[in-house]
N, CA, C and O atoms as CSV, one atom per row, in Angstrom:
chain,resi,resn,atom,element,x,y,z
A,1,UNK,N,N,-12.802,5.680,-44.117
A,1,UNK,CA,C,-13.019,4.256,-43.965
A,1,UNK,C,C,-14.342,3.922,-44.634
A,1,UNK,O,O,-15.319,4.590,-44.295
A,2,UNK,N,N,-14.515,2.793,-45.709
A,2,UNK,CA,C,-15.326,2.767,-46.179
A,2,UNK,C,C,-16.341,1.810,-44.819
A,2,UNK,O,O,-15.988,1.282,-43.764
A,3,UNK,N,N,-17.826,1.959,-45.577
A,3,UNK,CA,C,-18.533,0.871,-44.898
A,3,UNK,C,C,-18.606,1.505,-43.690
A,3,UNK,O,O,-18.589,2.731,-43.575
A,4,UNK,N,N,-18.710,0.498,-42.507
A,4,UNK,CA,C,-18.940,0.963,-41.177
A,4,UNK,C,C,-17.530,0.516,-40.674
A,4,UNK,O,O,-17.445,0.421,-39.449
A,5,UNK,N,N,-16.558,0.263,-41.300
A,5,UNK,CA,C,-15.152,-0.110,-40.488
A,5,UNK,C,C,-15.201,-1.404,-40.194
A,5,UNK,O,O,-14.196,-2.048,-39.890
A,6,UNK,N,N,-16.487,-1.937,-40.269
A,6,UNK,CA,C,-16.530,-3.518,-39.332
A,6,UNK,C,C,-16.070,-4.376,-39.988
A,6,UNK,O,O,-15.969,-5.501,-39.499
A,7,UNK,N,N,-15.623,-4.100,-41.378
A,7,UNK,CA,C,-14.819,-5.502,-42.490
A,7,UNK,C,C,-13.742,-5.914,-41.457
A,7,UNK,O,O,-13.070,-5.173,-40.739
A,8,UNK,N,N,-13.726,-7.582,-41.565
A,8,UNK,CA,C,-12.596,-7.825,-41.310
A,8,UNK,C,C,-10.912,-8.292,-41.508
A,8,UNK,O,O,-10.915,-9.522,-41.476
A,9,UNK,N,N,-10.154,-8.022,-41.610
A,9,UNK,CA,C,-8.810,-8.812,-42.067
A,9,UNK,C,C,-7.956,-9.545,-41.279
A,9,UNK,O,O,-8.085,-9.374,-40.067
A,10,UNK,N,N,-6.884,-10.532,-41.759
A,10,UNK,CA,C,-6.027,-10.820,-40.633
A,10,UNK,C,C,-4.577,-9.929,-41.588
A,10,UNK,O,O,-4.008,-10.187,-42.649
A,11,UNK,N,N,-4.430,-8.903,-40.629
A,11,UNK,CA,C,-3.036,-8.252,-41.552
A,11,UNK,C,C,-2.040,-8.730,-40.958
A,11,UNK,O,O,-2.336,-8.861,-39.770
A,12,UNK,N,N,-0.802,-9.129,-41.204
A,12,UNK,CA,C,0.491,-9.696,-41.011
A,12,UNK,C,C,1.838,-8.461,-41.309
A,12,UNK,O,O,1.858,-7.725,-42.296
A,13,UNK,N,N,2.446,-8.466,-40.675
A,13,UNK,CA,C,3.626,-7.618,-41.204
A,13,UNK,C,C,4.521,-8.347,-42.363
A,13,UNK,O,O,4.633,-9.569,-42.263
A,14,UNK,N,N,5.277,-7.574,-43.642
A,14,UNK,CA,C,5.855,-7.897,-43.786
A,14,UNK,C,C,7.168,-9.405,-43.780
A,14,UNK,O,O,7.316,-10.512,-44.296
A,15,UNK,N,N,7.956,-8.340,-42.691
A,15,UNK,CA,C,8.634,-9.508,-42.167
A,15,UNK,C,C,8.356,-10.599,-41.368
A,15,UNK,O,O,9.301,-11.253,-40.926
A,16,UNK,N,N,6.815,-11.014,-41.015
A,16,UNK,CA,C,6.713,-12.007,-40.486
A,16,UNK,C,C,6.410,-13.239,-42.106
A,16,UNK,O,O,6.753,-14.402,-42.319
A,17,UNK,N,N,5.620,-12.210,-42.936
A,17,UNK,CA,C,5.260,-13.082,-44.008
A,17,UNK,C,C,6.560,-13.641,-44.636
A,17,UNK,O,O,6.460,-14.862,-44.751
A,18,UNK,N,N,7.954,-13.083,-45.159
A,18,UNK,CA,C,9.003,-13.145,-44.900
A,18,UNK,C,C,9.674,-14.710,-43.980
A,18,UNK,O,O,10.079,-15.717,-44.562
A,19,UNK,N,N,9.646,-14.588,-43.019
A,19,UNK,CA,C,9.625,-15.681,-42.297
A,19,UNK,C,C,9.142,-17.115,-42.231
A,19,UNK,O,O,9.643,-18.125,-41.737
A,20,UNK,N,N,7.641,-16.815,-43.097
A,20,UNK,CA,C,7.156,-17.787,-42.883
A,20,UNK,C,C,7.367,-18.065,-44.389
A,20,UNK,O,O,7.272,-19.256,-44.685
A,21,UNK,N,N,7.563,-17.438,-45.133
A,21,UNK,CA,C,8.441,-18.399,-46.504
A,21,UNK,C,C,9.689,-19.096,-46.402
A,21,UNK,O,O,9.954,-20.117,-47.037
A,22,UNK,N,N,10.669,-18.354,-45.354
A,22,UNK,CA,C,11.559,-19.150,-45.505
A,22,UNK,C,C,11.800,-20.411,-44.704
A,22,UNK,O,O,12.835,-21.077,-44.687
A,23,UNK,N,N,10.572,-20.650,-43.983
A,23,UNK,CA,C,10.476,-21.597,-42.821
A,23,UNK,C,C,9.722,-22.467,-43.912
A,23,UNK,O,O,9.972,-23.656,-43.716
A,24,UNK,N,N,8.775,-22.244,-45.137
A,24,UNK,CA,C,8.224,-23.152,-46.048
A,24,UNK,C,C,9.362,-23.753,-46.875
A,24,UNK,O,O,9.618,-24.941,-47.073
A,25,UNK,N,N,10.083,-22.480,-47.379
A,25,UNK,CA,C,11.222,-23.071,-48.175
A,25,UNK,C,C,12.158,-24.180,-47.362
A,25,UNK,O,O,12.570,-25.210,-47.895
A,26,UNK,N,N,12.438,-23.783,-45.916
A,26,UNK,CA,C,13.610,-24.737,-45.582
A,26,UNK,C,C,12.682,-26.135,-45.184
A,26,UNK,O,O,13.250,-27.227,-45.205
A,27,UNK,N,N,11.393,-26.052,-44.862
A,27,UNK,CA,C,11.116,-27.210,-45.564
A,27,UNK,C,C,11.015,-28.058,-46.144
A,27,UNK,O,O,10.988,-29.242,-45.810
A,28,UNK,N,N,10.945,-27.611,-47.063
A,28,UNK,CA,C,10.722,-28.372,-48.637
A,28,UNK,C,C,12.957,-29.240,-49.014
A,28,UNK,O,O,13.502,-29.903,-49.896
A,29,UNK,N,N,13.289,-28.719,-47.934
A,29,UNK,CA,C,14.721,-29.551,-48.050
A,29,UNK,C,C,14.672,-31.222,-47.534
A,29,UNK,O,O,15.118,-32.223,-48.094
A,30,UNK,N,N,14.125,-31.107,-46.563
A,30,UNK,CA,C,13.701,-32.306,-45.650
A,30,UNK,C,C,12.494,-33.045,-46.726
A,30,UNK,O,O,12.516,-34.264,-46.555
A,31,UNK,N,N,11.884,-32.795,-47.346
A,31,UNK,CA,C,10.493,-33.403,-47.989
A,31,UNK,C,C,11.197,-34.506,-49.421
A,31,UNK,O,O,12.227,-34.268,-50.051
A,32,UNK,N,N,10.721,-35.108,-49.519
A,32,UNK,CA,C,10.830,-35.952,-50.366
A,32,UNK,C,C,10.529,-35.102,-52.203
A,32,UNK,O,O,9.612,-34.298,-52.375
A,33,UNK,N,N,11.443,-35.495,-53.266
A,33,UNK,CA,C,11.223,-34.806,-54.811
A,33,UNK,C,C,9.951,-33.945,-54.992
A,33,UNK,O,O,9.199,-34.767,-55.515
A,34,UNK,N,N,9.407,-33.058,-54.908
A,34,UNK,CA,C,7.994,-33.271,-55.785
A,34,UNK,C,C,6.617,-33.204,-54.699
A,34,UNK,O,O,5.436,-33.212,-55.045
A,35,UNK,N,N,7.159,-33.138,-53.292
A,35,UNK,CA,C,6.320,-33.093,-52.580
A,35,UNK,C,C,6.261,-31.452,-52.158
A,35,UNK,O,O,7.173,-30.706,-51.800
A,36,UNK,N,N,4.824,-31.198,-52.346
A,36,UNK,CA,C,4.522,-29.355,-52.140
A,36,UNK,C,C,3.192,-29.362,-51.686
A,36,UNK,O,O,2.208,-29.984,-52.085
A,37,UNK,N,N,3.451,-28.024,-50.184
A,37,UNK,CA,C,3.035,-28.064,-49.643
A,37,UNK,C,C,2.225,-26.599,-49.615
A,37,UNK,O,O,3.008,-25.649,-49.601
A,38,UNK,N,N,0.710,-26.208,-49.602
A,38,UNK,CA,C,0.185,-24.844,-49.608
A,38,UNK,C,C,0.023,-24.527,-47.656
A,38,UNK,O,O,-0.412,-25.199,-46.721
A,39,UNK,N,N,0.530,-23.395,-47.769
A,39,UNK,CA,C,0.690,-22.872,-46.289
A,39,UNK,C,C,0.010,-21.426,-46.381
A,39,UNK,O,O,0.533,-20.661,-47.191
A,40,UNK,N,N,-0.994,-20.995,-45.718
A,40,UNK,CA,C,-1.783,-19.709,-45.832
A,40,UNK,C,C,-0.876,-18.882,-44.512
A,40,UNK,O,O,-0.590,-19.327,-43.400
A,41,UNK,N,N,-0.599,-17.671,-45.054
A,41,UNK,CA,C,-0.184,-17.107,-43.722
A,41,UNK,C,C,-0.516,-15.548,-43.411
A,41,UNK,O,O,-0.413,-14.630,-44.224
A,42,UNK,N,N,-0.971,-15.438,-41.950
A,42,UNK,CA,C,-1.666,-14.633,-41.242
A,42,UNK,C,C,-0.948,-14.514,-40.091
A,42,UNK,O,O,0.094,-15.148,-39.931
A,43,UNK,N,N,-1.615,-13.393,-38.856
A,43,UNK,CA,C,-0.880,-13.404,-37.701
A,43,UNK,C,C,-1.776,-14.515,-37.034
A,43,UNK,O,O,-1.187,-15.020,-36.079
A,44,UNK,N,N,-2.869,-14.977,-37.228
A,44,UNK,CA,C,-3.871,-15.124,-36.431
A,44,UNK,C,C,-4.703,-14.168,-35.129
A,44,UNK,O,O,-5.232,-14.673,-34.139
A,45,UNK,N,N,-4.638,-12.597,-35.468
A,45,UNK,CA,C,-5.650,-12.499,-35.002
A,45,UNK,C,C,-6.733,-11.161,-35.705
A,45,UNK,O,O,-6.342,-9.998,-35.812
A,46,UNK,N,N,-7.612,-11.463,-35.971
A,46,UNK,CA,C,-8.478,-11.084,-36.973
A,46,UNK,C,C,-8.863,-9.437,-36.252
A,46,UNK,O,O,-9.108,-9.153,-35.079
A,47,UNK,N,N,-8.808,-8.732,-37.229
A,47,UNK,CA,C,-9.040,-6.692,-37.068
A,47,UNK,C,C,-9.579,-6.705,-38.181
A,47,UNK,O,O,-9.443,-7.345,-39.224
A,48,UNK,N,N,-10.626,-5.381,-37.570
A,48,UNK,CA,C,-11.121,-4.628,-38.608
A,48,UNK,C,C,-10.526,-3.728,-39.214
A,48,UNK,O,O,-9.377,-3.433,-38.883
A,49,UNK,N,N,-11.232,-3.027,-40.337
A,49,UNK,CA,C,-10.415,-2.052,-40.983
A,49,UNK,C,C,-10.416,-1.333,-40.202
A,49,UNK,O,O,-9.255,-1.069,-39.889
A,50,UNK,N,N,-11.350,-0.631,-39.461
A,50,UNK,CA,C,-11.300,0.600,-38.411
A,50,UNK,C,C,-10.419,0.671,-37.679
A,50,UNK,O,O,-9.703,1.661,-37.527
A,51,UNK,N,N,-10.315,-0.633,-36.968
A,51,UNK,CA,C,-9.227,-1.179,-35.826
A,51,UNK,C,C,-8.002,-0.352,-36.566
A,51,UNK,O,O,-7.518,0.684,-36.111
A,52,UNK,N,N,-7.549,-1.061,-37.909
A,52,UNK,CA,C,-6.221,-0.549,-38.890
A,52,UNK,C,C,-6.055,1.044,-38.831
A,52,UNK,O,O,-5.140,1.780,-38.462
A,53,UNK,N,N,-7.454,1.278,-39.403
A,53,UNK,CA,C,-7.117,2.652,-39.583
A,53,UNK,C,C,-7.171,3.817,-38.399
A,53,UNK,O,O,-7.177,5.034,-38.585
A,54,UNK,N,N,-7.198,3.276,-37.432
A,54,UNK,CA,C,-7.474,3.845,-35.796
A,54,UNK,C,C,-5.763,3.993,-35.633
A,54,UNK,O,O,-5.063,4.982,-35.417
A,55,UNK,N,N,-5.328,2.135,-35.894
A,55,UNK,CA,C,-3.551,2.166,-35.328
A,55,UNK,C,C,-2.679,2.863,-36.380
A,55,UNK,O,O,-1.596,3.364,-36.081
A,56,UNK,N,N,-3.266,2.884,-37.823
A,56,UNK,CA,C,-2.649,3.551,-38.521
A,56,UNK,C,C,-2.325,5.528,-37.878
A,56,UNK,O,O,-1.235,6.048,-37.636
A,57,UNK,N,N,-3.750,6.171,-37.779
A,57,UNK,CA,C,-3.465,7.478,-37.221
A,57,UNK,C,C,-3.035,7.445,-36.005
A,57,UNK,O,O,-2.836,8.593,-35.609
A,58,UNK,N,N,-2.752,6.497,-35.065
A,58,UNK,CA,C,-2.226,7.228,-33.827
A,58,UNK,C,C,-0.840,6.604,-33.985
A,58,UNK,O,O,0.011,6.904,-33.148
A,59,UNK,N,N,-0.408,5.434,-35.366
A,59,UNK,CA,C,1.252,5.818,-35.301
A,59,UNK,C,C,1.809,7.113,-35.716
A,59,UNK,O,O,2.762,7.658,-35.158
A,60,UNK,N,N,1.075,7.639,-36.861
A,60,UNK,CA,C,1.612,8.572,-37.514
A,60,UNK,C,C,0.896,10.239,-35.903
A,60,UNK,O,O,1.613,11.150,-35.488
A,61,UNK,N,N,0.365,10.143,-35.754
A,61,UNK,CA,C,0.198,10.801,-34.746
A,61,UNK,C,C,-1.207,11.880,-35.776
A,61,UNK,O,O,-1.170,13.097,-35.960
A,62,UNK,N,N,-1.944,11.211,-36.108
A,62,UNK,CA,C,-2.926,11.811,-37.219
A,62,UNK,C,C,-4.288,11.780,-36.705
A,62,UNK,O,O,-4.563,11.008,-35.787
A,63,UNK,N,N,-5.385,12.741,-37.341
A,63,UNK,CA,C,-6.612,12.568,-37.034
A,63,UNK,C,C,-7.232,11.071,-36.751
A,63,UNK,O,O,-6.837,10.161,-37.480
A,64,UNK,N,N,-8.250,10.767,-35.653
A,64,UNK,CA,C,-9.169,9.615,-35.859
A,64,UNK,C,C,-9.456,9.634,-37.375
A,64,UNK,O,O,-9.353,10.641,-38.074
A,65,UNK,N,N,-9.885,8.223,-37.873
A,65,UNK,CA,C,-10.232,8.414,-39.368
A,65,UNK,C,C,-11.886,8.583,-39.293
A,65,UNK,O,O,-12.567,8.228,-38.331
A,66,UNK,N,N,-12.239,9.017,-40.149
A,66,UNK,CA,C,-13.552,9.335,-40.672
A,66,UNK,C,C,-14.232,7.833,-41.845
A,66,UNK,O,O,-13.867,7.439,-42.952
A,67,UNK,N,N,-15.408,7.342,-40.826
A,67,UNK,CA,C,-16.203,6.456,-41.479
A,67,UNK,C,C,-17.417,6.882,-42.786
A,67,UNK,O,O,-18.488,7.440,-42.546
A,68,UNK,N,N,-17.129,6.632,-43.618
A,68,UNK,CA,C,-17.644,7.048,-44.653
A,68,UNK,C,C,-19.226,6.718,-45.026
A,68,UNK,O,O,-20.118,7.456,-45.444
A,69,UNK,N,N,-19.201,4.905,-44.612
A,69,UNK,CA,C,-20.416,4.352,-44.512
A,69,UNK,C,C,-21.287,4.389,-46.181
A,69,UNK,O,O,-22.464,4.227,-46.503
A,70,UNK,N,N,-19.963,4.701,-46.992
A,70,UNK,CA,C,-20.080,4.189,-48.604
A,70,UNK,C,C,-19.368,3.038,-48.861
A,70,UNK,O,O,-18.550,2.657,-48.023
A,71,UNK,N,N,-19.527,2.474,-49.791
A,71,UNK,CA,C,-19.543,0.941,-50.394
A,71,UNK,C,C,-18.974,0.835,-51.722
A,71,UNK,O,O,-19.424,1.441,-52.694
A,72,UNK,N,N,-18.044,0.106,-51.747
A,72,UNK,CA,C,-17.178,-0.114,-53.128
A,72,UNK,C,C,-17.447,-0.931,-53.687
A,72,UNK,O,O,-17.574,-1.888,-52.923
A,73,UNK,N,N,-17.744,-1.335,-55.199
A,73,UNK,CA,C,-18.012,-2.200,-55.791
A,73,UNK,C,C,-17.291,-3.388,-56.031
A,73,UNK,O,O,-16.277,-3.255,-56.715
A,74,UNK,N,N,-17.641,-4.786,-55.537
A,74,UNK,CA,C,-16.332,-5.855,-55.682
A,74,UNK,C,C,-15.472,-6.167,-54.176
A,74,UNK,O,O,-14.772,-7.153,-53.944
A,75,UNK,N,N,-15.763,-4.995,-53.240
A,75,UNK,CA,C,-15.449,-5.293,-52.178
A,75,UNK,C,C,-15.595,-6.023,-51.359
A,75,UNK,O,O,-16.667,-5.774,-50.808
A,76,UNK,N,N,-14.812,-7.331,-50.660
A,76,UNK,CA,C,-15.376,-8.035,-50.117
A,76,UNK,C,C,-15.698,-8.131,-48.566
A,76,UNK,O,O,-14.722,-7.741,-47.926
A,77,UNK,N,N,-16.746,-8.523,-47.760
A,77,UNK,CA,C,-16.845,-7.931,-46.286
A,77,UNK,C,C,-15.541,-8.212,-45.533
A,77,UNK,O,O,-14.661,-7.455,-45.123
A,78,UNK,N,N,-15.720,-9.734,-45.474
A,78,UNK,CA,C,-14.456,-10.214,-44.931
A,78,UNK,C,C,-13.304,-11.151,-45.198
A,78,UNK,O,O,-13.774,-12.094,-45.834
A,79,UNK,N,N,-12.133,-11.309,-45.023
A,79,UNK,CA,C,-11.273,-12.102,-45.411
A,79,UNK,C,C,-10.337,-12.360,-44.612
A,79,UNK,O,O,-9.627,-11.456,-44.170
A,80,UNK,N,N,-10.194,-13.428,-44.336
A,80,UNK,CA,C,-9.081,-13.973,-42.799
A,80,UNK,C,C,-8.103,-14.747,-43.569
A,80,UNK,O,O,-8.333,-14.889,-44.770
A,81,UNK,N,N,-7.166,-15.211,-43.121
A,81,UNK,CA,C,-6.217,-16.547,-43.219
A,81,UNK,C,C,-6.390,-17.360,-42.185
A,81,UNK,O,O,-6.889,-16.912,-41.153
A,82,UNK,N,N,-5.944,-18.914,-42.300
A,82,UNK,CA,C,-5.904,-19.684,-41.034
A,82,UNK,C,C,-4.494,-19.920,-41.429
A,82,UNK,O,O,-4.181,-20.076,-42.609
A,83,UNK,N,N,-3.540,-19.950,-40.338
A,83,UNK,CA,C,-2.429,-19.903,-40.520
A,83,UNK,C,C,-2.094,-21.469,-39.872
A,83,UNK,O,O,-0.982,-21.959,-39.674
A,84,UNK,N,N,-3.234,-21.981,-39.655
A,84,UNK,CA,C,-2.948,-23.056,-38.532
A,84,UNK,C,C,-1.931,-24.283,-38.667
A,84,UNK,O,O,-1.388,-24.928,-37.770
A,85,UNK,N,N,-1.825,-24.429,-40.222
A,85,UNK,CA,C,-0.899,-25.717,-40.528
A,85,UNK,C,C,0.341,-24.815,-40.551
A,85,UNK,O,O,1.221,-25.355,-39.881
A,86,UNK,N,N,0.724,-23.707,-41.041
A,86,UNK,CA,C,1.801,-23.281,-41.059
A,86,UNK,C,C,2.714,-22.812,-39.118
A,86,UNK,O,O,3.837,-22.383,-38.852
A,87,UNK,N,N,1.762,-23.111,-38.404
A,87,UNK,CA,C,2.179,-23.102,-37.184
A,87,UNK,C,C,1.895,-24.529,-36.816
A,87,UNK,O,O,2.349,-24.620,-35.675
A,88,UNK,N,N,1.561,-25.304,-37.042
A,88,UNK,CA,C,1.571,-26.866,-36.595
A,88,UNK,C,C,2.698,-27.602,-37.057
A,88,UNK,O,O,3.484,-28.250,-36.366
A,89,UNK,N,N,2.706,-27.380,-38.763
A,89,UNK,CA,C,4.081,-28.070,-39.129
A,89,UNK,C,C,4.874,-27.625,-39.085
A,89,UNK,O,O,5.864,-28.355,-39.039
A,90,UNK,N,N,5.040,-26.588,-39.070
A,90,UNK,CA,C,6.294,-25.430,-39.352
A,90,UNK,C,C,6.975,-24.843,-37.933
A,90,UNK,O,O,8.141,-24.448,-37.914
A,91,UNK,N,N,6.110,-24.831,-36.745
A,91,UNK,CA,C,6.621,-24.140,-35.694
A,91,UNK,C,C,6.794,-22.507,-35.796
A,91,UNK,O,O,7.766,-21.910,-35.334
A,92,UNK,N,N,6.053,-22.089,-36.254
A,92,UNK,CA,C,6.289,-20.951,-36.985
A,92,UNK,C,C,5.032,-20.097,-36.591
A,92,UNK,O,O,3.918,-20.524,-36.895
A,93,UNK,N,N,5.177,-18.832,-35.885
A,93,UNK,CA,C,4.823,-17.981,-35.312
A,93,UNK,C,C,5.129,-16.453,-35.894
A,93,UNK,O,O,6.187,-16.017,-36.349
A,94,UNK,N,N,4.028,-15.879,-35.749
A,94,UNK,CA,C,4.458,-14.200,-36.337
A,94,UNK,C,C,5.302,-13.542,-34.980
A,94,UNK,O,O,5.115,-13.943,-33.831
A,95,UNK,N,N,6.052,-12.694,-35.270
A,95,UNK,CA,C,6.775,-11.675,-34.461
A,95,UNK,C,C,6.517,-10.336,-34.297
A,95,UNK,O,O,6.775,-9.842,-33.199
A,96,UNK,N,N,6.147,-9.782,-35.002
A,96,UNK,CA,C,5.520,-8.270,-34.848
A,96,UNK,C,C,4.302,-8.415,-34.853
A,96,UNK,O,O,3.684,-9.163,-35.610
A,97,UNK,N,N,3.772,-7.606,-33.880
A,97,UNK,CA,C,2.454,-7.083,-33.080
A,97,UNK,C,C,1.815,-6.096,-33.656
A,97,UNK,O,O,2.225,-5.066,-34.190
A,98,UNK,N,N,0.434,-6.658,-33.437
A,98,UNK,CA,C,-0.518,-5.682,-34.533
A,98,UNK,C,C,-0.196,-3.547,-34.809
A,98,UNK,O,O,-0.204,-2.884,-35.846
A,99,UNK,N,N,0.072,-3.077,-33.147
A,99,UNK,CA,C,0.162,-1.875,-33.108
A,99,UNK,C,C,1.360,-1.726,-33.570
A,99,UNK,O,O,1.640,-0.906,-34.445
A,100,UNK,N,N,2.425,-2.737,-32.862
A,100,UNK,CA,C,3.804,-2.260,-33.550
A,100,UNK,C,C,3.918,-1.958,-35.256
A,100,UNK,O,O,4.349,-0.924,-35.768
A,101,UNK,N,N,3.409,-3.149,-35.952
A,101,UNK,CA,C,3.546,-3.033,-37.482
A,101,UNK,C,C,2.486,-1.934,-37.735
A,101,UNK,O,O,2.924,-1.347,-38.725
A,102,UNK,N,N,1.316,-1.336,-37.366
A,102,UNK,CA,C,1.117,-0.390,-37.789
A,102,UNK,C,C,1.482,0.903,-37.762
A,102,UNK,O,O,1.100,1.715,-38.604
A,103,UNK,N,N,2.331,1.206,-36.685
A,103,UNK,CA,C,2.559,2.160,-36.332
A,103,UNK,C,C,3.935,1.764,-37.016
A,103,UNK,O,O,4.166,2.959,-37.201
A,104,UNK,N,N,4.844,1.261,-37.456
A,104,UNK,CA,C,6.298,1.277,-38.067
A,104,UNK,C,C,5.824,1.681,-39.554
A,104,UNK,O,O,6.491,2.539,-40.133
A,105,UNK,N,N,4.347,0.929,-40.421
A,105,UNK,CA,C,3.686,1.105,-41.285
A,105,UNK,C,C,3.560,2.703,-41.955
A,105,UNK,O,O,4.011,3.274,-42.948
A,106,UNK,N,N,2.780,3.016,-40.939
A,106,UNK,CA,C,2.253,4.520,-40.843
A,106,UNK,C,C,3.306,5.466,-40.974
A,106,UNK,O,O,3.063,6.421,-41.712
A,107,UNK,N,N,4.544,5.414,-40.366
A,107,UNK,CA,C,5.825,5.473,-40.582
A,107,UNK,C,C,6.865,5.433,-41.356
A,107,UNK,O,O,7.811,6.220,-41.326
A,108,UNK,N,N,6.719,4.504,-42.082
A,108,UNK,CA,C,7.806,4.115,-43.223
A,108,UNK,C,C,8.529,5.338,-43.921
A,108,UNK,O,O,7.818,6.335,-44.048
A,109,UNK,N,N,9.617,5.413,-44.319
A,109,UNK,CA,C,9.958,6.324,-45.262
A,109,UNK,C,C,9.670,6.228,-46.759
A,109,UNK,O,O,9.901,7.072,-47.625
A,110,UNK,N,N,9.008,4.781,-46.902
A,110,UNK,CA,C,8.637,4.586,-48.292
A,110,UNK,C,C,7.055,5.146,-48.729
A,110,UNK,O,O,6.507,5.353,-49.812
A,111,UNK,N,N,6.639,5.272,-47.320
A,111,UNK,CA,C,5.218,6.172,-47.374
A,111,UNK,C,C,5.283,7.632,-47.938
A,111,UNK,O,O,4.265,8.309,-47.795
A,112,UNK,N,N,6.282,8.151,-48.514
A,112,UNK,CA,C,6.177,9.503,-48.666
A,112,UNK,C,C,5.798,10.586,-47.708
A,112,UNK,O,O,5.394,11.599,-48.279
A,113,UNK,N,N,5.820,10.640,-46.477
A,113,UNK,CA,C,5.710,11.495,-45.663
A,113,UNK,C,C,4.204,11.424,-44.726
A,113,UNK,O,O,3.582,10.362,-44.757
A,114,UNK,N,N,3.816,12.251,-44.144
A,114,UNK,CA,C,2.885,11.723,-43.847
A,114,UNK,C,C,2.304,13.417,-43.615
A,114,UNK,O,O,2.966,14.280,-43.040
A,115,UNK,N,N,0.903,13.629,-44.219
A,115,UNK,CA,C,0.280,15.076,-44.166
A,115,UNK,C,C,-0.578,14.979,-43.491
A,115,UNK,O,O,-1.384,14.074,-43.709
A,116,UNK,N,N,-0.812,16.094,-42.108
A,116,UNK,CA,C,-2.374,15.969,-41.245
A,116,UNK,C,C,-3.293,16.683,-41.611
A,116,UNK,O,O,-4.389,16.483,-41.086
A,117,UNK,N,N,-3.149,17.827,-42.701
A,117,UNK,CA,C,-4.328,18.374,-43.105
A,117,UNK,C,C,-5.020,18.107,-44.234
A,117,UNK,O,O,-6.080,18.689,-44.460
């Protein structure tokens, strides 16, 4: 983990991001020609990388991660979404839970396996 882990993100699963396009798209049926709308989407609730990489090893059933407390160039500290209009106009809520999507994440078969040493 670079840094001290304390960066923050709002990570979203997949299929919630998924969701919330097609809840933009079926929107845009009801809207008048030409009318477009920008919708940011997040789960709304903000983790650190550490947090990630903590739920990442205990889906896969892997070492705590190791904080490095080195610094990448271009990296930025933090970065959130406000998802807030896309749940005001839209009614539109994420469905998978931070541990769940990491741990299905950590998991995947598209991950190539997963090595503990």
């Amino acid at each position: 983990v670079f840094e001290d882990g304390g960066q923050r993100r709002d990570f979203v699963h997949v299929d919630d991001v998924a969701a919330a396009n097609e809840a933009a798209l079926s929107a845009v049926l009801d809207r008048p020609e030409g009318f477009v709308r920008a919708y940011n989407t997040g789960s709304g609730s903000v983790r650190t990388i550490g947090e990630m990489a903590a739920a990442l090893a205990a889906g896969c059933g892997g070492p705590q991660p190791v904080v490095t407390g080195e610094y990448r160039l271009g990296d930025v500290r933090h970065v959130t979404a406000d998802s807030q209009r896309l749940r005001r106009e839209l009614d539109w809520l994420p469905a998978v839970g931070f541990e769940a999507g990491m741990a299905e994440f950590a998991t995947a078969p598209l991950r190539g396996g997963v090595r503990l040493s």
